[in-house]
N, C-alpha and C positions, 0 to 999 in steps of 0.2 A: 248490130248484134241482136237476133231474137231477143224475148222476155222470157222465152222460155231455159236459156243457158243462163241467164243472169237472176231468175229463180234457181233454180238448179245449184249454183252457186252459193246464196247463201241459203237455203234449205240445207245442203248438209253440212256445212258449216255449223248450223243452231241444230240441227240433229246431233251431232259432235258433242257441243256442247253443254246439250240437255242429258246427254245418258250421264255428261260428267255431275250437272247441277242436283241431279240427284245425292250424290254420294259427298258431294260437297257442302248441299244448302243455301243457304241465300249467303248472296255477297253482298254484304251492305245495301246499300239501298238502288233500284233501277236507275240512276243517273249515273253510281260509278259502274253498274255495269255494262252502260251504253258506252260512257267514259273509254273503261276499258279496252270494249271492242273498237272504237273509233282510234285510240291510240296506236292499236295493232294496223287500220288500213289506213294511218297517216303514214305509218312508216314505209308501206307497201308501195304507196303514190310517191314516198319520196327517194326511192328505191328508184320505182319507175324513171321518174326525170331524169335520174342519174346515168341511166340504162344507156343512152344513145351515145356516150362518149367513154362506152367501154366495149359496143355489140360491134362497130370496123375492127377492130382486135380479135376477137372471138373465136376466129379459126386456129388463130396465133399459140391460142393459149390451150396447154392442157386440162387434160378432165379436171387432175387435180386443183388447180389452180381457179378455174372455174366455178368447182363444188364446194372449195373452202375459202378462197379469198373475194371471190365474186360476189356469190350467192348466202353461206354460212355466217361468216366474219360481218357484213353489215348490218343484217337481220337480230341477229343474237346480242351486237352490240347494241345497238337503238332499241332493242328491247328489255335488256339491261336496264338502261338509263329510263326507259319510260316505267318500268315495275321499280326501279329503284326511289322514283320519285313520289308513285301511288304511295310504296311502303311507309316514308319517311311522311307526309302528308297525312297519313290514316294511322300513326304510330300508337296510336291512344289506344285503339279500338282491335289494331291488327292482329292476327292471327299466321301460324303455318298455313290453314286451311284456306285462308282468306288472300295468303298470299298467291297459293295455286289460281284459284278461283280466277285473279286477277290476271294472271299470267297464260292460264289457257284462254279467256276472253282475248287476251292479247293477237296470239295465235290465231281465233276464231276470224279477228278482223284481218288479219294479212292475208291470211288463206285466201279468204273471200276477194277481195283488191285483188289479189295474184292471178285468180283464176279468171276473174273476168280481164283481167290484160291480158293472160295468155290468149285466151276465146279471142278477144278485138285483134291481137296480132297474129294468131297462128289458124284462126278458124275456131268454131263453135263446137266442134266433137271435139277439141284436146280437152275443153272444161269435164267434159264424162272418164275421158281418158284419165286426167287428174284426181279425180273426185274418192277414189279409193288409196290415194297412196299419197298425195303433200297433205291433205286437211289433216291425216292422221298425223303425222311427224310433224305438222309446223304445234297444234294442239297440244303432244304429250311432248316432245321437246321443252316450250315453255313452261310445261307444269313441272318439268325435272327443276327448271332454273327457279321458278318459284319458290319450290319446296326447300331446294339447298340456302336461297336469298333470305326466306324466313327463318332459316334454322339458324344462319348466322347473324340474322337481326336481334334475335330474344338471346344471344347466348351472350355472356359475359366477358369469357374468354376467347380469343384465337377467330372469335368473328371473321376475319377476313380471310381466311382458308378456305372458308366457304363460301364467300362472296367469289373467289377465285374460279372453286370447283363449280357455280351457279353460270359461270360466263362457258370455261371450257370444257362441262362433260357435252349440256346441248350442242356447241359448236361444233363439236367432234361430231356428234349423233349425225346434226343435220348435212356436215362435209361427207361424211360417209355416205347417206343415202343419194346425193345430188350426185356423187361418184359413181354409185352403182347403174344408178342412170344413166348418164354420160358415159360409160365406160362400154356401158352393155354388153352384149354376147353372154357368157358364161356367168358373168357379176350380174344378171337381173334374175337370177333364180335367190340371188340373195338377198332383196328386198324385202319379202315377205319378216323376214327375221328383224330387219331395220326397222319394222311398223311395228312387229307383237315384242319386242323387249324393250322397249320405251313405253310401251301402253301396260307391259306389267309391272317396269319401274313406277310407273306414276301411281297406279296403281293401288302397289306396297306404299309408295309415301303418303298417299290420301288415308289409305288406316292409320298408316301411323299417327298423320298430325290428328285425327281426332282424338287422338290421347294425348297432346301436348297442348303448353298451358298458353296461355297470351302472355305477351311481357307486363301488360299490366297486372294481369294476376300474380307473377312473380316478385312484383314490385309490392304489392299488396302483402304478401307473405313474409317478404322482408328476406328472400333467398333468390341467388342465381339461378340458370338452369342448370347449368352443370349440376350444384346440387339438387336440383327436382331430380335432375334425371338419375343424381343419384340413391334419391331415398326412395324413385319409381323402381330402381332395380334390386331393393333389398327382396322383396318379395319372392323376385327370381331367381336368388342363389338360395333363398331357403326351399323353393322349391328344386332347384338344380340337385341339391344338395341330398333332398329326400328319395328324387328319384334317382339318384347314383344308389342309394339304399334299397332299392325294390319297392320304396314301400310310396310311391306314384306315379300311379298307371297310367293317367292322361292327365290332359292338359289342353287349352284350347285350341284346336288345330290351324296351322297358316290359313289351307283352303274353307271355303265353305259353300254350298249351292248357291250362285249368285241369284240376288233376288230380285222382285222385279220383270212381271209376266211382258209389260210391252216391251223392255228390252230384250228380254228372251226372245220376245218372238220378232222383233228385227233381228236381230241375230240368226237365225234359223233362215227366216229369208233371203238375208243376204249370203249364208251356207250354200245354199239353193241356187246362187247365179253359177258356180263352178260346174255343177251339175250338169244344170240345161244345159252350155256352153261347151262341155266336152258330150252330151248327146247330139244335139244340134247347132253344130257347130257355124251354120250356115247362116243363124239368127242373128249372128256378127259381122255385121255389111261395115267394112273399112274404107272411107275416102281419100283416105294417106296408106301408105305401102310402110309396112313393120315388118323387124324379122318374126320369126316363127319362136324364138325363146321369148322375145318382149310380148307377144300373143302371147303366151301358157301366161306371162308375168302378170299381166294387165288383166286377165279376163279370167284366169282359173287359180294364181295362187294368192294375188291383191284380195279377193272377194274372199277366199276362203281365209285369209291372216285378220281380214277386218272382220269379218262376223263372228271367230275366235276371240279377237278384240276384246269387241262388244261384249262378248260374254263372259269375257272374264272380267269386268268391270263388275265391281262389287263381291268380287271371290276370294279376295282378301279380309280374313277375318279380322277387323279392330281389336280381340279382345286377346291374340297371339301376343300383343305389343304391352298387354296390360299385366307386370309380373312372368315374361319371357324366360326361356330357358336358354338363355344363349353364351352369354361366359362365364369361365370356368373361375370358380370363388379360391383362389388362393389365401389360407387365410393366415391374417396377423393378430397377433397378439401384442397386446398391448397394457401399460401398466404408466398410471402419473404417479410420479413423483413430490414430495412438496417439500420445501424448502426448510432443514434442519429436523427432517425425517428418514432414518436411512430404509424403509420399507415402504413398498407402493403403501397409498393410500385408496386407491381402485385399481381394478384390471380387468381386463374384459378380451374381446374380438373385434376384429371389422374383415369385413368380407372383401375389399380391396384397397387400394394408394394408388389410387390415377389420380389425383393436382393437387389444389391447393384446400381442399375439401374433403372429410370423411366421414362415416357413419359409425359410430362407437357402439357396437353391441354391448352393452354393462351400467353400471352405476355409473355418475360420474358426479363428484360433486362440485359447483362453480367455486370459487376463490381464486385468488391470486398469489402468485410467488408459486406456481404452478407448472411443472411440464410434463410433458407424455412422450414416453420412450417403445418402438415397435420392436418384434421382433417375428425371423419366419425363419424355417431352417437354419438356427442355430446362427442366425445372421441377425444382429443386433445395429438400430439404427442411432444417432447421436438423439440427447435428448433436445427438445426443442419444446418453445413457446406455442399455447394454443391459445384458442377462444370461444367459448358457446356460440351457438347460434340459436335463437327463439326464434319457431317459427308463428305467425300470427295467423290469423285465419280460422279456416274452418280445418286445414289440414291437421294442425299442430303438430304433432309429434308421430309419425307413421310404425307404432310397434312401440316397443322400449326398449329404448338407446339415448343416443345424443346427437346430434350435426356438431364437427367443429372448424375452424378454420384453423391452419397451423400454419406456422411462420418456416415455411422452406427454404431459406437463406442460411441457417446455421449453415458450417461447416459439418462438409460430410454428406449431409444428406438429401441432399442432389441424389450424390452419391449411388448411397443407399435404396433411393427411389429407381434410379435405372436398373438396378442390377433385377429391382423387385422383377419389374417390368420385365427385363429380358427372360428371366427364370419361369416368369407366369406366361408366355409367349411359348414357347422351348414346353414345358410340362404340358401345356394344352394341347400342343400338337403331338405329345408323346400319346397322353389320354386318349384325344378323340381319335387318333389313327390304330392306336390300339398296338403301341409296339412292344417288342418285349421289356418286362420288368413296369410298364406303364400302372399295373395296375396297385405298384406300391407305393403311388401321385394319390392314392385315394385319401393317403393319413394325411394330409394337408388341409383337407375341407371338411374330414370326416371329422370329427371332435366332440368331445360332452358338450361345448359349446354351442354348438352348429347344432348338434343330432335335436337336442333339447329345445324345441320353441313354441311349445305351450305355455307360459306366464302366468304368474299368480303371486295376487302377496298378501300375507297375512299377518294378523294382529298377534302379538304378543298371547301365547297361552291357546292360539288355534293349534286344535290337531289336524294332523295331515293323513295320517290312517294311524289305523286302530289295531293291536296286537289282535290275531284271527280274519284280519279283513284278508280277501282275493285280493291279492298281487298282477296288477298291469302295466303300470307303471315305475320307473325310477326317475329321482328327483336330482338336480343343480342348486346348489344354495349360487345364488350370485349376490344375496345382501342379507346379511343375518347371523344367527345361530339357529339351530338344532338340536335338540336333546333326542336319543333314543333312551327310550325305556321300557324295561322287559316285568312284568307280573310273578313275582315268585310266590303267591299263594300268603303271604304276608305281609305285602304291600310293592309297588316300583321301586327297579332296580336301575340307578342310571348307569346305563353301560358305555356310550360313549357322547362326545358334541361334536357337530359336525358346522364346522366354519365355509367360509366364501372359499370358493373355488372347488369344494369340495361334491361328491353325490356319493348318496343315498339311498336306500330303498331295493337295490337291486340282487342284494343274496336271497330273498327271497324267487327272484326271477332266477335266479341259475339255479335254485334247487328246484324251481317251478310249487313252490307249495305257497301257502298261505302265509302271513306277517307275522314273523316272529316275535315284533315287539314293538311299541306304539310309538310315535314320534311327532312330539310337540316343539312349537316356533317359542324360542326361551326371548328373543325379541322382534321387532318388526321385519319380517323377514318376508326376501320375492324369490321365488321357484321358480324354475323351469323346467318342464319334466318331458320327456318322450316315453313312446310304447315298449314292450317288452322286442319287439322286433330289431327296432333300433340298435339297441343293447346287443343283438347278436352281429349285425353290422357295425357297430365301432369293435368288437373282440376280433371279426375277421380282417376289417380291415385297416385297423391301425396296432399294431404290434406293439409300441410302447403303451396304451392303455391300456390293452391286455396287460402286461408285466404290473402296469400300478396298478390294476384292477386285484389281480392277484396279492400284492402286496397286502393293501386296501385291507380284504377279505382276511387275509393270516391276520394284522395288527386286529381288526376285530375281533374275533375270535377270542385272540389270547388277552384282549382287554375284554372279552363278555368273562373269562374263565375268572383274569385276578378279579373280577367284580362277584363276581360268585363266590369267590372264595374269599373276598371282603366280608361279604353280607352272610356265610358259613360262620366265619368268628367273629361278627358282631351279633350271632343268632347263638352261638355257643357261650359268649360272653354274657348275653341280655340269660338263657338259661343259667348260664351258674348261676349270676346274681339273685337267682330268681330262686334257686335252691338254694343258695346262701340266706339267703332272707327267709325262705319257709325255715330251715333249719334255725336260724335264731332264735324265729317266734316260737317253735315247738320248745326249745331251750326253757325258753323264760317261762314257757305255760308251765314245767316242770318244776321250775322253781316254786313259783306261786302254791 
């Protein structure tokens, strides 16, 4: 075999997996990633030897058969076992990223082995022939398996689902493609599609994992990932949440100009062979006889699916992943309990109840003899045992809340938990399709709670605004009291206190004028306040806050009136007295 096919060979091969090293970085050090690669064309060689006591059979056997039990099924497995073993080796140090990294190297080495077998058995042009369509799928195939291998390696729970999904999405991938092959005629127009949606899978996983953590950092913080991932996604329901309100306009978009001028401009080049090829078609001297669809497959849709590829490598933007907008926040409410108190002691939000882990939007204070009871449409869950979690690190505490773990064994709520689950499933597809009556799902996530998450707390005796100040905002006591008080020309008039759970501040926003009266933190108290916009999205779209809102507003009122008319007869009072007493002393100067 020439030197010239057996360059050719692994040249694109390490082209492959240089447009990947970029967006990946270094994989530990150059020994595992010769490792690596050598692991991928042991497997290839041992593949080979195997070959001759299955290729007398071979007419025998169907495409299917062929594409997935021949060729797919051995490959994915031994590749399996060999990233299985890297991962478990490197546990210390490993990463999602790190695990792709390893996994496309894998790939890189088989590709390579494969193709120079094919060239030594079938002649030196199948390795050109090859060169645009296995190195791309044996490559991003293994970065799927990667990527799903480390997701289930760091994750706490259910780990082996994914170890599952690591063996059978690639398998699937790559029995399909070796089918389309095999199968040809009409099936080789579908190839192209078999190369670009595994190179945009992989793709999407490579941002992702640059935003997920190592297990050792997990382990350092003293939390699962389930919980990382789920204090990563509080950020996104409050932004979900905002822009269901109008009031956010963007957000970091999936795509982005991929960067990276010499992959650009392989990319363009390689655009460039479909071209020539359909002008001068003649430039394409064949020594083996092909149909006329595997021509257009090979020479005009191959080139033009891989230099789309390429280019889309790196157009996936990391920071889509960072605070995503993507499930729908059904929210619960929640209140703990404590032992020989018949009134919570806290209550608060959480934006969802997927396992054994939540994020407690509210106060919570630690002790014992302690439970916490949810509730979400009118649907009440049994109460049950929790636990703090401290996060350690540099993270700590992402916003103000709580992490906690809760003991889901009680009776019931199981229960409880599916129904959640089924109802938040069923509403979001009612939402996002837009069906009718869908948009009265919005009072579920819309709430003073939710709308509210600007944060602030303050000291005993701080003012919050000033009677005459401009009105922007309206406020949430989630811990404290409140005093309003109003100026009558003879000192403050307290007109009412505004306890937890309670808000604030917002009659002046519906009258749109300035603060009618001043309001000081009577003790240590934390706020939450949103814009005046807000306020006109929870009145539209949650009905029952409208109605307490309006309540709200009458009980003030007629509590500013009896205060005025308190401090009317204790001003009529303090006057008489005040005339009773000139009139005494005028008395007695008479006498005198």
């Amino acid at each position: 075999m020439p030197s010239l096919e057996l360059a050719a060979a692994l040249v694109t091969c390490l082209i492959f997996y240089a447009v990947y090293y970029n967006r990946l970085g270094k994989v530990r050090s150059f020994v595992a990633v010769a490792e690596a690669f050598l692991a991928g064309a042991v497997i290839a060689v041992a593949l080979l030897l195997l070959s001759p006591h299955t290729s007398d059979r071979m007419e025998e056997l169907t495409p299917v058969t062929q594409g997935f039990l021949l060729a797919a099924l051995p490959e994915k497995l031994l590749g399996l076992l060999a990233l299985s073993y890297m991962m478990v080796r490197d546990r210390d140090q490993m990463s999602v990223k790190n695990t792709i990294g390893y996994a496309i190297l894998i790939g890189a080495g088989f590709s390579f082995v494969e193709n120079i077998a094919y060239a030594w058995i079938y002649g030196s042009q199948i390795v050109y022939l090859r060169l645009f369509s296995s190195v791309s799928m044996h490559l991003t195939s293994m970065g799927i398996m990667g990527y799903l291998l480390g997701l289930g390696y760091i994750r706490k729970r259910k780990g082996w689902i994914f170890f599952i999904f690591a063996f059978l999405i690639p398998f699937l991938l790559h029995g399909i493609f070796d089918f389309s092959i095999l199968t040809g005629d009409s099936w080789n127009y579908s190839i192209p599609l078999h190369i670009l949606l595994p190179v945009f899978i992989v793709e999407a996983a490579i941002s992702r994992a640059q935003t997920l953590p190592t297990r050792g950092d997990l382990e350092s913080e003293g939390i699962w990932f389930e919980e990382w991932a789920l204090l990563d996604r509080q950020k996104g329901y409050e932004k979900w949440i905002l822009a269901s309100t109008d009031q956010v306009h963007h957000s970091a978009p999936f795509f982005r100009l991929p960067p990276g001028a010499a992959k650009n401009i392989l990319a363009i080049l390689v655009l460039a062979m479909p071209v020539v090829v359909l002008i001068r078609p003649e430039l394409i001297q064949l020594e083996v006889t092909i149909s006329y669809s595997m021509y257009l497959a090979l020479f005009v849709l191959l080139p033009a699916s891989i230099g789309v590829s390429i280019l889309t490598i790196g157009s996936v933007n990391p920071d889509f992943f960072k605070g995503r907008l993507i499930r729908i926040p059904i929210v619960l409410d929640w209140e703990v309990f404590e032992e020989g108190i018949p009134a919570p002691v806290n209550s608060g939000i959480s934006y969802e109840l997927s396992g054994a882990s939540l994020y407690l939007r509210g106060n919570i204070e630690p002790g014992e003899d302690k439970q916490i009871q949810f509730r979400f449409d009118r649907i009440a869950s049994p109460a049950v045992d929790f636990s703090t979690v401290e996060i350690s690190g540099d993270r700590g505490r992402p916003g103000d809340g709580q992490l906690i773990r809760i003991d889901r064994e009680t009776t019931g709520f199981h229960q409880f938990q599916r129904r959640y689950r089924i109802r938040r499933l069923l509403w979001g597809l009612f939402y996002f399709f837009h069906f009718p009556g869908s948009e009265g799902f919005r009072k579920l996530f819309i709430k003073p709670r939710t709308i509210t998450q600007t944060r602030r707390t303050y000291e005993p005796g701080d003012i919050v605004f000033l009677e005459g100040d401009p009105a922007r905002r309206f406020y949430l006591v989630e811990k404290g009291k409140v005093q309003i008080l109003r100026d009558t020309g003879t000192g403050p008039v307290a007109l009412s206190t505004v306890e937890e759970g309670e808000i604030f501040g917002e009659m002046a926003l519906v009258h749109g004028e300035a603060r009618s009266a001043t309001a000081i933190c009577m003790t240590e108290t934390i706020l939450s306040s949103a814009l005046s916009d807000h306020l006109e999205s929870l009145i539209e779209a949650n009905p029952e806050f409208a109605s307490t809102l309006i309540r709200t507003l009458v009980k003030r009122l007629i509590h500013s009136e009896e205060a005025f008319l308190e401090k009317l007869k204790s001003m009529e009072v303090e006057d008489k007295t005040q005339w009773l007493h000139k009139d005494d002393e005028s008395d007695e100067g008479e006498q005198k």
